[in-house]
C-alpha positions in Angstrom: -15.0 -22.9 -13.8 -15.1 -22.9 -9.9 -18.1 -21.1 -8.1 -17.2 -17.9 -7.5 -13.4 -18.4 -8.2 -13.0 -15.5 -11.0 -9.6 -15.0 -9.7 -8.9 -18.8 -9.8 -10.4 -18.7 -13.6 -7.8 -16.6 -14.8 -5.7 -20.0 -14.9 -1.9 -20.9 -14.6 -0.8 -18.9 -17.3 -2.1 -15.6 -15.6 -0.6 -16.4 -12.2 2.7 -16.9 -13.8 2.7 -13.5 -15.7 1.8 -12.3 -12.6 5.0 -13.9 -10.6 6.9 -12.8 -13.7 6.2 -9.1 -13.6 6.4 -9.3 -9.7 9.7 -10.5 -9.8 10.7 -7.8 -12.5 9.7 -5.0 -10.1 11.4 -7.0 -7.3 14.7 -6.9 -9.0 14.7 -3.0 -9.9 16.4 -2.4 -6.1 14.4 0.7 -5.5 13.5 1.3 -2.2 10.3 1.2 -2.1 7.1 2.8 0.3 3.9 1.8 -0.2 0.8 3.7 -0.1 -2.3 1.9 0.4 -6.1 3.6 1.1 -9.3 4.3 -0.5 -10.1 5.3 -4.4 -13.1 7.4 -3.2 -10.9 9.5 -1.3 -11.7 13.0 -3.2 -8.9 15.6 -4.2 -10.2 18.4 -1.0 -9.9 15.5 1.2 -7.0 16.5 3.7 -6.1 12.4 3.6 -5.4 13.2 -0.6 -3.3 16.4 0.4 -0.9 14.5 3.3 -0.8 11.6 1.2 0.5 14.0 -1.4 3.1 15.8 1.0 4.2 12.3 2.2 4.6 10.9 -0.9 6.5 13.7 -1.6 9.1 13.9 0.9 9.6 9.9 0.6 10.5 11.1 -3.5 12.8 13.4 -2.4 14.7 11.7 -0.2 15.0 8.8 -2.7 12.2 6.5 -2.3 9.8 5.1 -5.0 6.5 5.5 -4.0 4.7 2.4 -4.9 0.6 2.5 -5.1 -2.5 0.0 -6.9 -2.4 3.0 -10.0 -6.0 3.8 -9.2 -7.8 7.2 -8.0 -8.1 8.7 -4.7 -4.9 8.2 -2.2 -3.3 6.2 -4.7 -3.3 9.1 -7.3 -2.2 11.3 -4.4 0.7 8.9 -3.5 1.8 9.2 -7.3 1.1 12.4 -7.4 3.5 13.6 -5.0 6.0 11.7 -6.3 5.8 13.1 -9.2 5.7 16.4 -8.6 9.4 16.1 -7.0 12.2 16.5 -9.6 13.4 13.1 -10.2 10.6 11.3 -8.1 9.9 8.0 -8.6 6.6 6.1 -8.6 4.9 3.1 -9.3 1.2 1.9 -10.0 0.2 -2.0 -9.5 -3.3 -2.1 -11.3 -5.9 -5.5 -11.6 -7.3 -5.6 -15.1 -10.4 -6.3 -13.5 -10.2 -2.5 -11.2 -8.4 -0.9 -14.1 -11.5 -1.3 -16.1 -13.7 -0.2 -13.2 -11.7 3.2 -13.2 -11.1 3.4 -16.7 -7.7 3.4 -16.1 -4.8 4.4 -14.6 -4.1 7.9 -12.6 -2.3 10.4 -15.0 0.6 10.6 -12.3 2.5 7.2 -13.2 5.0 7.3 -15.8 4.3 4.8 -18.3 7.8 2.5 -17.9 6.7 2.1 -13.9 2.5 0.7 -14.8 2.0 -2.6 -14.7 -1.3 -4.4 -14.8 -1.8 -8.0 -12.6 -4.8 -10.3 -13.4 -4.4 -11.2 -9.9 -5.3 -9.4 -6.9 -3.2 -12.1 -4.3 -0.1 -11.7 -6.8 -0.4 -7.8 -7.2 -1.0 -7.7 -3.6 2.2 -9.7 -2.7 4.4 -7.0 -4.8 3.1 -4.5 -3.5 3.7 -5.7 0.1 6.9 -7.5 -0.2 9.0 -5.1 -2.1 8.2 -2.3 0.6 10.5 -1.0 3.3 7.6 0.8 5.2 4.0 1.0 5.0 1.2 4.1 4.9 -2.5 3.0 4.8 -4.8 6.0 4.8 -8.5 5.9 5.2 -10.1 3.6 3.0 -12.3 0.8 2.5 -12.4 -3.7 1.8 -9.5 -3.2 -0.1 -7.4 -1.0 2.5 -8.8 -3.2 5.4 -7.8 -6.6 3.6 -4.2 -5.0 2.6 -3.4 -3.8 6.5 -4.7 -7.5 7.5 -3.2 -9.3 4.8 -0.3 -7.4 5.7 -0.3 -8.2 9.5 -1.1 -12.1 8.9 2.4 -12.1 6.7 4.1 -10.2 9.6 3.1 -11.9 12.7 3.7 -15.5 11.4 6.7 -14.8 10.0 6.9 -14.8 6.3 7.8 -11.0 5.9 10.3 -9.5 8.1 8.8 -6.9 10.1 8.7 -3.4 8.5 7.1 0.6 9.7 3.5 0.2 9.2 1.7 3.6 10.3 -2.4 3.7 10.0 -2.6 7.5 9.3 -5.9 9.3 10.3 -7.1 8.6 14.2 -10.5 9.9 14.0 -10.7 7.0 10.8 -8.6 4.2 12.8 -9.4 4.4 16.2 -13.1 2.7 16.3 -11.3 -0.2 14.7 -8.3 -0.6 17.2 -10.8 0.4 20.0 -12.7 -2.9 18.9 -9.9 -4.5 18.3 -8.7 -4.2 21.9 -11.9 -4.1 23.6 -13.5 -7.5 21.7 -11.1 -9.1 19.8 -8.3 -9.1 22.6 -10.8 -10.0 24.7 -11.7 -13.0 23.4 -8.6 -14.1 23.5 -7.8 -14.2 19.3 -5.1 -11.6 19.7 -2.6 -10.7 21.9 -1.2 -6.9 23.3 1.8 -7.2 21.0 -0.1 -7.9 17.9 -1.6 -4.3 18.2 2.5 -3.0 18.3 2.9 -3.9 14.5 1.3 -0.9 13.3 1.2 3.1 14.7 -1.9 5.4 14.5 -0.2 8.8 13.8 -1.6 12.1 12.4 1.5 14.1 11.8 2.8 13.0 8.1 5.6 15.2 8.8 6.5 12.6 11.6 5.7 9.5 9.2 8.0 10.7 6.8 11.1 11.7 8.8 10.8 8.3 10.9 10.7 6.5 7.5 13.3 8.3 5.7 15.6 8.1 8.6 15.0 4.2 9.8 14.3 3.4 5.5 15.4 4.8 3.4 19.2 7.0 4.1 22.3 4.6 4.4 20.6 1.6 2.9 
């Protein structure tokens, strides 16, 4: 086994299930948002109530909310869905997480859960299949999902896509750092901060996305 690789111990066989159900989800067409943030995020939270209005009006105008199947925004993002007439929504869980939570949210319909034993594989899906992006507050995971996400982006091996960081008063000590030390030293440059929007109107999010996303296409 390699140090610390548990990821890398799962073995060939578990990276090609992954790629398999990964490519299954790719070739269901739907158009797909993604909602990334944090499982702590509680139900009062007013992050879980927008994420459940967004997710909402993405459903309704067509689009398949697409979340990692856990608690907190993820369950909101499913949740909203859900609670449209016809919504669609999918959860992406890791074995390893799904465990840790003890399960999925009860707003996925079973046909649209799938479980990775990857978190690079599950990550890719949920990533690549998307037509626009919402990261609410959250924590590593939500912080290495808008970088991993960015990386992809600004060398070229996604097309660009609507990312929007929703919540200032959460985002706005990292881009203030981001501008103030990391552009400073000379690591990133003005446009890489023009990938992604800071908004706090959902209502906003979701018209831009439906309009530039999701209607016509």
């Amino acid at each position: 086994m390699v140090p610390n690789g548990v990821e890398l111990s799962a073995g060939r066989p578990a990276f090609l299930r992954d790629l398999g159900i990964s490519q299954s989800i790719t070739e269901r067409g739907e158009r797909f948002v993604a909602f990334f943030g944090g499982s702590g995020i509680p139900v009062e939270s007013v992050y879980y109530t927008k994420a459940v209005e967004l997710a909402g009006a993405i459903a309704a105008a067509g689009g398949t909310v697409l979340t990692g199947g856990g608690p907190g925004i993820m369950e909101a993002g499913n949740r909203g869905a859900q609670q449209v007439a016809n919504g669609s929504s999918y959860g992406l869980l890791v074995n390893t997480i799904h465990r840790e939570f003890s399960g999925s949210n009860a707003f996925i319909d079973p046909e649209n859960e799938f479980v990775f034993h990857t978190l690079s594989v599950r990550l890719l899906t949920l990533i690549s299949n998307s037509r626009a992006v919402v990261l609410f507050p959250g924590g590593f995971g939500t912080f290495e999902e808008l970088f991993s996400l960015l990386v992809r982006v600004k060398v070229e091996m996604m097309r660009p896509l609507p990312i929007y960081l929703f919540g200032s008063r959460f985002w706005n000590g990292l881009i203030k750092w981001l501008e103030e030390t990391v552009m400073a030293e000379g690591t990133i440059e003005p446009d890489h901060l023009k990938l992604f929007k800071v908004e706090d109107d959902s209502v906003k999010i979701a018209n831009e996305i439906i309009e530039n996303c999701l209607l016509g296409r």
